[in-house]
N, C-alpha and C positions, 0 to 999 in steps of 0.2 A: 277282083277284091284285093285291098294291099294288102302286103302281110301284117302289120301292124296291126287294121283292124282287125283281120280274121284270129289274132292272134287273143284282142279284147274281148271279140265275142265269145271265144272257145274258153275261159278262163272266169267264163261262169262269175263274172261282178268283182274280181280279186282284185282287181284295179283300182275298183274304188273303194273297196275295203282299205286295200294298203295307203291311200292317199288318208284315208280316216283317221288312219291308227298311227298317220304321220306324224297329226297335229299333236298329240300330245306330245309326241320325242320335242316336238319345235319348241314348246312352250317351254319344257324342262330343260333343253339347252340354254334358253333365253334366260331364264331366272337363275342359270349355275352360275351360267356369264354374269349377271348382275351384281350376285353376291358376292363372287370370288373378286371380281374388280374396283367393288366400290374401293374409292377409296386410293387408287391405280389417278399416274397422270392422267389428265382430258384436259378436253377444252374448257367444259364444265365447271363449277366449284367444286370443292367437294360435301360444301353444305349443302347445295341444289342436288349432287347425288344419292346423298341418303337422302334430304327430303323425295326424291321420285322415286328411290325403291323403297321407301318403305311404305309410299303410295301403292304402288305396284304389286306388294305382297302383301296390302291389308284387302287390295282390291281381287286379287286371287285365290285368297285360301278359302272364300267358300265355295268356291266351283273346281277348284284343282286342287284341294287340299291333301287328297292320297298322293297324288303325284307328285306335288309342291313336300310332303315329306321322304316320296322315295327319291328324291333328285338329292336333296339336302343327306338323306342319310347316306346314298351313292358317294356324294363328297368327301363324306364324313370316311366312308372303307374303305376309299382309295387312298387314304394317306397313309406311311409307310409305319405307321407309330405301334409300339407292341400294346398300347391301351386299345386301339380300335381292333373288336371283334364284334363277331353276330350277336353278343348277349349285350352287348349297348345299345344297338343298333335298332331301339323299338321306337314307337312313336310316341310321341310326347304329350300329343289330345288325348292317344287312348293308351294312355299309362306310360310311356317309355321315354325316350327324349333325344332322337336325332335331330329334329326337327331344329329345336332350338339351339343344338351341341354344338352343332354344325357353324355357329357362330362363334362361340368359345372355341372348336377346332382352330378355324381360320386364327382367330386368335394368338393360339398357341404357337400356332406352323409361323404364321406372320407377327412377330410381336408387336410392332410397332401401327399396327392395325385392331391394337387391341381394345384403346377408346373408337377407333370408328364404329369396330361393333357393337360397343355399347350402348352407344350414340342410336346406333338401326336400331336397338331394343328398347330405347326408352321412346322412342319413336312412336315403334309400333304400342308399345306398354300405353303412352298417351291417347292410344286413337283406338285402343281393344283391349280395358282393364282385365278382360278374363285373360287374352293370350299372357300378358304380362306375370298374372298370378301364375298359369300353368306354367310357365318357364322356367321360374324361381322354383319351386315345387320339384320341376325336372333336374334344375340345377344340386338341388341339397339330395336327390336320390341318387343324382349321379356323382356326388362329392362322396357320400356315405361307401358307395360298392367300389369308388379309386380304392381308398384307402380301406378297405376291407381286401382288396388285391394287393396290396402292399406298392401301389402308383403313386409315388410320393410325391414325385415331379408333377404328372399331370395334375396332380391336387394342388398343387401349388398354384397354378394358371387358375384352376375352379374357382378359390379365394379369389385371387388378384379379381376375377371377371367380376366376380359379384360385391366385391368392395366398390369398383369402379362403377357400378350400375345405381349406389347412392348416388354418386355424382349426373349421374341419367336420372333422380326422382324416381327409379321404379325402384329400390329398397330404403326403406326407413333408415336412418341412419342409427337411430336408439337399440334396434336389434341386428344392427352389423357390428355396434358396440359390443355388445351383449356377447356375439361369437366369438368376441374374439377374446372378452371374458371366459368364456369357457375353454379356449384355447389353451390362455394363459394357468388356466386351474392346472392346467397339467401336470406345472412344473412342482406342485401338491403333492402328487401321490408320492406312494414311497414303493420299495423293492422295484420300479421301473429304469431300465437302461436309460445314461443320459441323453443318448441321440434322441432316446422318443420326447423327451421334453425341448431340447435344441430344437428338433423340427416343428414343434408346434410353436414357438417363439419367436422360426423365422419367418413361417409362415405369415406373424401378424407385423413384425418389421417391413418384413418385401411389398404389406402388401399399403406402408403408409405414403412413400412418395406420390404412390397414385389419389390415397382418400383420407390423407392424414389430416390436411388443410380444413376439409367440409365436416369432418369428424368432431376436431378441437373446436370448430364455430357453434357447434352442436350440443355434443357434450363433455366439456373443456374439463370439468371435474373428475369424469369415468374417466377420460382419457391420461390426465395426470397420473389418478390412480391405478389405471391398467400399464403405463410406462413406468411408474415406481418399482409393481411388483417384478417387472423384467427386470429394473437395474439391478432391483435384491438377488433375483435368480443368479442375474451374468457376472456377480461379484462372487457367490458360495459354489460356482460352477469347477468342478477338476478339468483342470489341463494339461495334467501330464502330459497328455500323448500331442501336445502340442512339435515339440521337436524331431519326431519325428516324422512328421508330416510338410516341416518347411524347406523349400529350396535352398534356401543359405542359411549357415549359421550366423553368419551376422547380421545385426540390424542395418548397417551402413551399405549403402544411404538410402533404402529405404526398407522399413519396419517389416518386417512379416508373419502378420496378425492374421489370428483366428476368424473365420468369417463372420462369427459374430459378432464380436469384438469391432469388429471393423462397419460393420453394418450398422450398430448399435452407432457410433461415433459418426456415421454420417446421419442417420437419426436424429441426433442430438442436435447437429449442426445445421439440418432441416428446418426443425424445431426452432431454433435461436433465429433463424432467419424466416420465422413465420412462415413456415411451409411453403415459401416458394421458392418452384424449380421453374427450369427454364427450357426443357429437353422436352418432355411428354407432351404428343400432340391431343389439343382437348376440342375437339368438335363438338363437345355438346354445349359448350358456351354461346353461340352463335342460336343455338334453338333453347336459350330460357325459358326465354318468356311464355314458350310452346310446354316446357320438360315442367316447370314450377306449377305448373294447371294439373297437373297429370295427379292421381292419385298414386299413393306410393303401398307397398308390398310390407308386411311383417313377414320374415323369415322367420320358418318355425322353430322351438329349439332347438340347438343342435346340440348334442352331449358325442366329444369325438369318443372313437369306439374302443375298448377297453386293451389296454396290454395283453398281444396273444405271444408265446414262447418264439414264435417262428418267424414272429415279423422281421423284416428287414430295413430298417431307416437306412437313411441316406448318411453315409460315413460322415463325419467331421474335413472340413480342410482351412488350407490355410491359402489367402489370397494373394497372388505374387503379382509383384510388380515390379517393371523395369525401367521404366519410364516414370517423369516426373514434368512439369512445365519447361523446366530448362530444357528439355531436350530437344524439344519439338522447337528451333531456332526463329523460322516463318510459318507466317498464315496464324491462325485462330490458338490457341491457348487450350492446352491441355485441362479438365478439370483436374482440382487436387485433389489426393485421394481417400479423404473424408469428405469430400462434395457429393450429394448424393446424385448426380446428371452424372458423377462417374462412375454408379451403382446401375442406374439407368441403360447408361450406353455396354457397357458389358454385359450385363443381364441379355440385353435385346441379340447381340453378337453371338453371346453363347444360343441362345434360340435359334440363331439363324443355321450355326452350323451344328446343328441337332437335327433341325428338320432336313436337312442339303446335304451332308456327308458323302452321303451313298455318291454324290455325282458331283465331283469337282467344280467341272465350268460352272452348274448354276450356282453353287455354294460362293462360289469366287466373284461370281455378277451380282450376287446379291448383298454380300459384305460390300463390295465396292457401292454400291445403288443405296447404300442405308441412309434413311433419310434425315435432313437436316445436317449431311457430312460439308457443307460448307461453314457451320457454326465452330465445329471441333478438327484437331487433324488426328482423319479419318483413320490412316496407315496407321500412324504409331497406335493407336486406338486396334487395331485390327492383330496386327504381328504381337499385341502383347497381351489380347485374350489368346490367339493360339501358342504364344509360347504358353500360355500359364493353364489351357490342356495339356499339354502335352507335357509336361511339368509336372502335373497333378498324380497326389500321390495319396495311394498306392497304387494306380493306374490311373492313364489316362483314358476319357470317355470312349475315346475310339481307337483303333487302329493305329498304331504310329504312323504307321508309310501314309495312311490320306493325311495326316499333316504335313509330311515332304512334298504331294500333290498337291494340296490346295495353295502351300506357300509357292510354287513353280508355275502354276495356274494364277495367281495374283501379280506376280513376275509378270507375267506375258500381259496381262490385260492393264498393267501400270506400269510399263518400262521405261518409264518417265521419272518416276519417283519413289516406289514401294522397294524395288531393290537396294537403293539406298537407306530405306528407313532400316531392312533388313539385315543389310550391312553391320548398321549403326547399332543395332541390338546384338549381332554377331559379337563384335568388340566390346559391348557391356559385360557381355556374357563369359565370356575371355578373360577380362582383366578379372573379375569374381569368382574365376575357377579354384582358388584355395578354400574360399568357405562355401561353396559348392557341395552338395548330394550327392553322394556317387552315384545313387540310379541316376538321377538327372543328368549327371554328366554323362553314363551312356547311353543317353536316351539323345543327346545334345551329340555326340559321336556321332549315332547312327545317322541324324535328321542331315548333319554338314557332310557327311561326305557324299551320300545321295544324292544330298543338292546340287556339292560340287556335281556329279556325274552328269548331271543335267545340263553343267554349263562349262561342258571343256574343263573342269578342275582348275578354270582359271580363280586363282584368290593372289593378295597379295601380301605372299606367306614372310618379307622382309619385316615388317610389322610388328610380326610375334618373333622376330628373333630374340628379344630378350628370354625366351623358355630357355636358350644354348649355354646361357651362362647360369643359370643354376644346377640342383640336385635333379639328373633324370627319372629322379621317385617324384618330384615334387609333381603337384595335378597340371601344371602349363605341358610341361614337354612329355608328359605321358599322355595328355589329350593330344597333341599335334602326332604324335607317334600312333595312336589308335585311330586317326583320322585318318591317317595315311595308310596304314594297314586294311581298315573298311575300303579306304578308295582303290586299292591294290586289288582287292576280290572283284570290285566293279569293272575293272580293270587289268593292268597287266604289270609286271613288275621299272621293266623298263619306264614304260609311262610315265609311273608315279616320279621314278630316279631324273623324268627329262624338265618334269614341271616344276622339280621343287629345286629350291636356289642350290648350290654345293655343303653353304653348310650349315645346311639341315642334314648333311649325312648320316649323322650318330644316329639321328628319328626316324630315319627310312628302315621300311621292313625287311627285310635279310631276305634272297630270293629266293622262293618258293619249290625246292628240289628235294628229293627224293634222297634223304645221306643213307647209304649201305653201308651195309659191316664187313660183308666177305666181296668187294667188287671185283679183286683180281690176285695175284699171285700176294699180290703187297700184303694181305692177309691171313696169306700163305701160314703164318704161325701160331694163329686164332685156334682153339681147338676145336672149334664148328665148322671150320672152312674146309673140308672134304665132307660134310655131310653133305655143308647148303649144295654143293655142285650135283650132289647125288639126287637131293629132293627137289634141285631145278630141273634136271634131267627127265624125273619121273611126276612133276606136274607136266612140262612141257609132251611127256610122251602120253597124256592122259590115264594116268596112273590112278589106277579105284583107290578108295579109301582105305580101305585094310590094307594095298599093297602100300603106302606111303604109311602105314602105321609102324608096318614089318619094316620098312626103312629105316624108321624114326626111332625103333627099338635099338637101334646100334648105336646111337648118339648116348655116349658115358653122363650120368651125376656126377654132376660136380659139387653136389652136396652128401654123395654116400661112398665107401670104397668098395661096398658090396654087390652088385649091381642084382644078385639073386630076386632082391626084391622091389626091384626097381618099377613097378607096373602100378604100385600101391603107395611109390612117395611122388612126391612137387621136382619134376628138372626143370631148372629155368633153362638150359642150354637148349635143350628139346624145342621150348616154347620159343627160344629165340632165334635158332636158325631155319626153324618152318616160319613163323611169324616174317623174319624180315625176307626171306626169299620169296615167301608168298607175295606179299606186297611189292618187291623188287619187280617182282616178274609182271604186276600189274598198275604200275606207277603210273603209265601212260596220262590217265583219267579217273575221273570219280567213279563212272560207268564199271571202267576194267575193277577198280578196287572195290567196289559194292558186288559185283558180280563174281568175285574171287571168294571175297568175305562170304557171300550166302553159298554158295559152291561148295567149299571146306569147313561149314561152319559146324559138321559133326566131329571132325578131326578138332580142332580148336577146344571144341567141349571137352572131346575124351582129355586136352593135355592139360586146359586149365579146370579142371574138375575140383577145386581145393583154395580157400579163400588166398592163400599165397598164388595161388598158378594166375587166379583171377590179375591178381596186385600186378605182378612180372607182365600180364599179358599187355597191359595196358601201360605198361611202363616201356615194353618195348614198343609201341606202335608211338609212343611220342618218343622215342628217341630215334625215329628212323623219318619221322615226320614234324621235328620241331620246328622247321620252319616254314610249315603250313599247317597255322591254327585251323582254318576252315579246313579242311583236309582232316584234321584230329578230331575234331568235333563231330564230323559226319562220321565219318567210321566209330567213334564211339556210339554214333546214335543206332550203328549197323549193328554193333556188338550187341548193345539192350534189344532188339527188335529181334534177333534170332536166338537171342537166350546163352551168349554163350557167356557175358557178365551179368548179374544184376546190380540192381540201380545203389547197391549199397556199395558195393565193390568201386562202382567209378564214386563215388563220393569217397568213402578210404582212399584212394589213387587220387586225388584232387586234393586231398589235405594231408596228405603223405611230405615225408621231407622232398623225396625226390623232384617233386613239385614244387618246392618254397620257393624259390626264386622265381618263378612265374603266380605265384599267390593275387599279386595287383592288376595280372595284366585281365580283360576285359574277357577274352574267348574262353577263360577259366571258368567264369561265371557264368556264361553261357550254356557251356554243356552242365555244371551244377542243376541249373534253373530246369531245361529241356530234358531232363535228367529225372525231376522233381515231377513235369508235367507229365509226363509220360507212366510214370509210376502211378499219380492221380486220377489218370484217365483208365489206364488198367483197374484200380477199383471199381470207377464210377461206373465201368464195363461189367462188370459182374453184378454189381449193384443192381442195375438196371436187368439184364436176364432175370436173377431172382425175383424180382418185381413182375415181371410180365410172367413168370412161371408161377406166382401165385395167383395174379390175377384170372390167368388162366383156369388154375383150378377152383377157384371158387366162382367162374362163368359153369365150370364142368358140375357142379355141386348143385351149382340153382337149377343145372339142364335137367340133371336126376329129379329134385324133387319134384320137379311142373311135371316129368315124363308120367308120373302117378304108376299104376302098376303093371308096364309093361316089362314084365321079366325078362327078354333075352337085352331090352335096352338098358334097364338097370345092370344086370351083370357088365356089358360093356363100357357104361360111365365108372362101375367098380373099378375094373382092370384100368381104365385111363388115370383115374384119381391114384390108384396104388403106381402106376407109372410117375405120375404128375410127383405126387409125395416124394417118391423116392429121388427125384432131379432135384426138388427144391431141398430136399438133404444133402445131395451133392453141391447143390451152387452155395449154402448156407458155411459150410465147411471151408470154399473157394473164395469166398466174403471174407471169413475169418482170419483166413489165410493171409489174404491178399490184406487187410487191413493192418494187421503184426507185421507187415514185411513194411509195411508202408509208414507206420508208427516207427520200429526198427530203423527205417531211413532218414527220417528225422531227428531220432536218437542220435545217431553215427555225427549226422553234419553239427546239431546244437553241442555235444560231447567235445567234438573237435574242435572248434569255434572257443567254447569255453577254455581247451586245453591251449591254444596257441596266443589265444590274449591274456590268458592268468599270467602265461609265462612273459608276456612281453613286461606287462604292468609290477610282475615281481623283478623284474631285471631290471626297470629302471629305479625302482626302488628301492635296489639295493644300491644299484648306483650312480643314486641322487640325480637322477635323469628324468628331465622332462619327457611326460609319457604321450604330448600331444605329436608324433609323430606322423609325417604320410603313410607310413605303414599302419598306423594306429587308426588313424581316422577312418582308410580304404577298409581296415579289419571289420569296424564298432557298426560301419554304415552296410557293409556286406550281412552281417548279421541283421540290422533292422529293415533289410531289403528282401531277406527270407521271412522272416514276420508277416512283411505287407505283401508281398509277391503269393502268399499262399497262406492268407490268414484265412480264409476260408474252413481251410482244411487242417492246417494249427490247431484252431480253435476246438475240434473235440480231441486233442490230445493233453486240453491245458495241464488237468490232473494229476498225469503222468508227469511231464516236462516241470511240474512246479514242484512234484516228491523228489524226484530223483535230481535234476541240473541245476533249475532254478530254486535255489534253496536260498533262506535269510542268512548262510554263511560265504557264497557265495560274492565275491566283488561287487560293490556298488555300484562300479562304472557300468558291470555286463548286465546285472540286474535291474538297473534303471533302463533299459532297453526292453523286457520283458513287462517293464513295468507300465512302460507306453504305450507297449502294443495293447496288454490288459485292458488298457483306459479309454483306449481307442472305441470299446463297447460298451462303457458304461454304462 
């Protein structure tokens, strides 16, 4: 007997069970495949493709319909999106709505796929009135629980789908009117933030290029009237916080307008050209005559859900642009940018790289692959939705560095022509550096000199010579200097000195060494310089802590002549010749200096124990390291992580005089910022413990009561509960704590800020000096960069920051900054 058979026989039928329990996986492969590609190049049309799957899955779902919805809902939880979880993920015949999701998913993930799938729903909506009603049904329960999540975006797509599904005949168009009436009531109520009424405004503008046409054929009088009341909103609407949220201050040459503002105007120009676009692919024109027979769907009311305190709308912004028709010299014509096909194609871009992020190549294959990219040029289109992420303020949607990836990944896959367009925007962006955003500009920093790193640092920096003949404050030649500094870390000093022409000298970063105070006898006069040799002697012979303290006890004040009491004032000597020989002795690398730092970091404590010792400490460690900012930076981040400064002390020491000359430059800001985060996270860390320790105790509380009256278990739920209470007193205290010090530290930086721009703005006006300086400007925009950088957490200190700093006698200039940020929440 083979082994084979004898193997079938002994296996008791399992053979054929598993060939059974094949057929369904085959089936459910078969229909992912169908629905994820319709729509995908073939041989095929792709009106013959949806006409044969929607064949295919009217002919399946009464025999496979569990399985035809766990395949669809499978789809639906493999996408990486943070709206997909197991509480959406129900069925849609028997109450829930994967089933039908799973098409507006695709939708979403693929935008440009968004009428084909509506196109499969009116389809099937023609050939199975009930699937059609359950769908819509699933759609307004699953619009309702987006936006009860606070899913703004994914609600955005929810609209769009079912606007476009009038144009499929499966919704009435009378009550897609009607929603979007009720949309628009929004902008009605009163005591509501303006973002919640923004959103619901642009909700109904995003969603007219696709259903504005068959709407106005419909009901042209609603529709007039539903557009009037928006024009009343977008004309009584505040913008303050308009400027702070734009990449250039100037308009030239070209405008940068509010997204609504700009929406609203393609809108209009929509409108004036009778709703026709030329970009949106419409497959369901091709099956009228099929979709016109079909009976159609009343959507029930919708009333959107009430203002809850916590919500979170989607910030305000402004749309940049960099590009214009002139730019794009050959091939196809840029649309203008009130054309709504150029609302269109950026909408669908930003989708693409929302769903694609995570992973470069396909993100970069599929931008390049967007369809219809022979009608428009494609590149400029592509480089100036990602600059205008990455731009986007007050963060941009992702990650900076995947925007340096996906642009270097575009590179490779168009080395034909995309380098060039990038180029070409390099230099737009360049000459525009004076009315330029400081964040953007370091944002624009970080992105080129990566770049460069990618490709040899070859650039061709003759070009920008003209930064050498102005002020080195001005933004040209402190951007080439900050670019070359980033490329120097990437890199090595020599390098950057070999790439860049001679003279560009003055811009190159100073090389990166270790200056000493007591190096050798030449010091010899220093009054520290027979310590340092003593406390190099007794690190290097591994010398305990106490004996390097007994050492450092012989090091004189040079701020007292008594020394009796010397143990209980501030020596900066002491701090300075342990601090630079400590570091001396560990210059090598970051490793040796991190590893020295956490080593000695109880001796450090003992000397800077006193907000001055703090000040001196941090003042010696950049003056022995000031020509390596990365080197400064990291050691300050050593210093806050083992406690030997806090977060307020490097903010004092950052806007300290001793500082001012380095005030503009870029790694200042840096450790500011990481400075800020770090202090943030430390809350949010306690914050959380106390949370899980009450949660704890009221899981401990419900144990007790269900236990009924088991006495030796109730005593023990006592003892843990009186344990439990007593921690959540402890953590409640550490909350407190931790929030005053955190408050505190935004006091110090706003305090300081205030104090150095009153002074500039009194000094030029006392003599009669224009106040729009580079120093002024880098000041005004550092300040609105702490605002948005960490308005999060601003925002419950407003109270405070508006009694005390931001007062009505306070400067208009600084106060109108405060005032935008306010506005920004409306």
């Amino acid at each position: 007997m083979s082994r084979r058979r004898h193997s079938d026989e002994n296996d008791g039928g399992q053979a054929h069970k598993r060939r059974r329990t094949s057929e369904p996986i085959e089936i459910e492969d078969r229909l992912e495949s169908l629905i994820c590609r319709v729509g995908e190049k073939s041989t095929s049309s792709l009106e013959s493709n949806l006409e044969g799957l929607a064949g295919v899955l009217e002919a399946d779902l009464p025999n496979y319909k569990s399985k035809i919805l766990r395949i669809l809902c499978a789809v639906y939880v493999h996408t990486s999106h943070p709206l997909i979880s197991n509480k959406f993920c129900k069925c849609v015949l028997c109450g829930g709505s994967h089933y039908m999701l799973s098409f507006v998913d695709s939708a979403r993930l693929l935008p440009e796929k968004l009428t084909v799938y509506t196109t499969l729903v009116g389809l099937l909506n023609a050939r199975n009135y009930n699937f059609g009603g359950e769908f819509v049904e699933a759609m307004i329960r699953q619009l309702k629980e987006t936006l009860k999540n606070n899913l703004y975006s994914e609600a955005v797509y929810l609209v769009r789908f079912l606007s476009d599904l009038v144009n499929c005949h499966v919704i009435a168009a009378p009550s897609m009117v009607a929603m979007f009436e009720n949309f628009v009531s929004v902008t009605q109520e009163e005591d509501v933030p303006q973002v919640r009424s923004d959103w619901f405004v642009y909700v109904v503008l995003s969603c007219l290029p696709w259903v504005g046409k068959e709407l106005y054929e419909k009901k042209d009088v609603e529709m007039d009237r539903l557009l009037s009341q928006i024009e009343g909103y977008l004309k009584r609407r505040v913008k303050t916080h308009v400027p702070m949220l734009q990449v250039w201050t100037a308009d030239k040459p070209h405008p940068q307008e509010e997204y609504l503002d700009c929406l609203w105007a393609q809108i209009q120009k929509l409108k004036k050209d009778r709703w026709q676009e030329r970009h949106i692919l419409r497959p369901y024109i091709a099956f009228d005559s099929v979709l016109c027979e079909a009976l159609q769907h009343n959507l029930p009311p919708f009333t959107p859900p009430g203002h809850m305190p916590d919500a979170q709308y989607p910030m305000p912004r402004v749309i940049f642009r960099v590009f214009d028709y002139t730019d794009a010299p050959e091939g196809p014509v840029m649309p203008g940018s009130h054309s709504v096909e150029r609302f269109v194609i950026e909408e669908n871009l930003h989708c693409i790289i929302k769903t694609h992020w995570k992973e470069r190549k396909t993100c970069a294959a599929q931008l390049l692959s967007y369809p219809g990219k022979n009608k428009i040029p494609l590149n400029y289109h592509i480089v100036e939705v990602i600059f205008g992420e990455l731009f986007q303020l007050p963060s941009p949607p992702h990650i900076d560095v995947m925007y340096t990836t996906l642009l270097i990944e575009l590179c490779k896959l168009q080395p034909g022509s995309l380098p060039q367009v990038l180029a070409q925007a390099t230099e737009m962006l360049y000459m525009r550096l004076d009315t330029m955003n400081t964040t953007c500009i370091d944002r624009l920093i970080n992105w080129f000199s990566h770049h460069l790193s990618n490709f040899q640092f070859r650039w061709s920096w003759d070009d920008w010579s003209d930064c050498l003949t102005v002020d080195l404050e001005k933004p040209k030649p402190k951007f080439v200097k900050e670019v070359l500094e980033k490329c120097m870390r990437l890199s090595y000093h020599q390098r950057i000195v070999d790439i860049v022409p001679p003279t560009f000298s003055a811009l190159i970063p100073a090389d990166p060494i270790f200056t000493y105070k007591y190096p050798d006898e030449s010091a010899s006069s220093l009054p520290g310089y027979p310590m340092s040799i003593t406390v190099s002697n007794a690190i290097k012979n591994r010398a305990s802590n106490e004996e390097i303290l007994t050492v450092l006890k012989e090091v004189p004040n040079p701020n007292q002549e008594d020394d009796d009491d010397e143990g209980e004032s501030f020596n900066p000597l002491k701090i300075d010749v342990f601090l630079q020989t400590l570091l001396n002795l560990a210059a090598k690398s970051f490793s040796h200096s991190f590893s020295a730092l956490g080593k000695f970091h109880e001796i450090l404590k003992t000397l800077a124990n006193s907000d001055e010792g703090k000040l001196h400490l941090l003042k010696v460690l950049y003056e022995v390291w000031r020509n390596h900012p990365q080197m400064i930076a990291v050691l300050v981040d050593k210093l806050i992580r083992t406690q030997v400064v806090d977060c307020a002390a490097v903010a004092n020491w950052l806007f300290s005089q001793d500082m001012a000359h380095e005030f503009t430059r870029l790694f200042i800001w840096e450790i500011l910022h990481s400075t800020i985060r770090k202090m943030n996270k430390h809350v949010q860390k306690i914050q959380k413990e106390l949370e899980e320790a009450k949660d704890k105790l009221e899981k401990q509380q419900h144990k007790r009561r269900d236990s009924g009256d088991d006495e030796d278990m109730d005593k023990n739920s006592e003892d843990e509960e009186g344990q439990l209470e007593e921690q959540i007193e402890r953590l409640q205290e550490k909350v407190e704590s931790a929030q005053s010090e955190q408050k505190n530290l935004f006091l110090v930086i706003f305090q300081r800020f205030i104090m150095l721009l009153t002074e500039h703005l009194v000094r030029c006006e006392t003599g009669s000096v224009d106040i729009s300086t580079p120093w002024y400007k880098n000041g005004i925009e550092r300040l609105q960069q702490i605002f948005l950088m960490h308005h999060a957490t601003i925002q419950q200190y407003m109270g405070t920051l508006e009694n005390l700093l931001f007062t009505a006698e306070l400067d208009h200039h600084i106060l109108a900054v405060y005032q935008q940020f306010c506005a920004l929440q409306l």
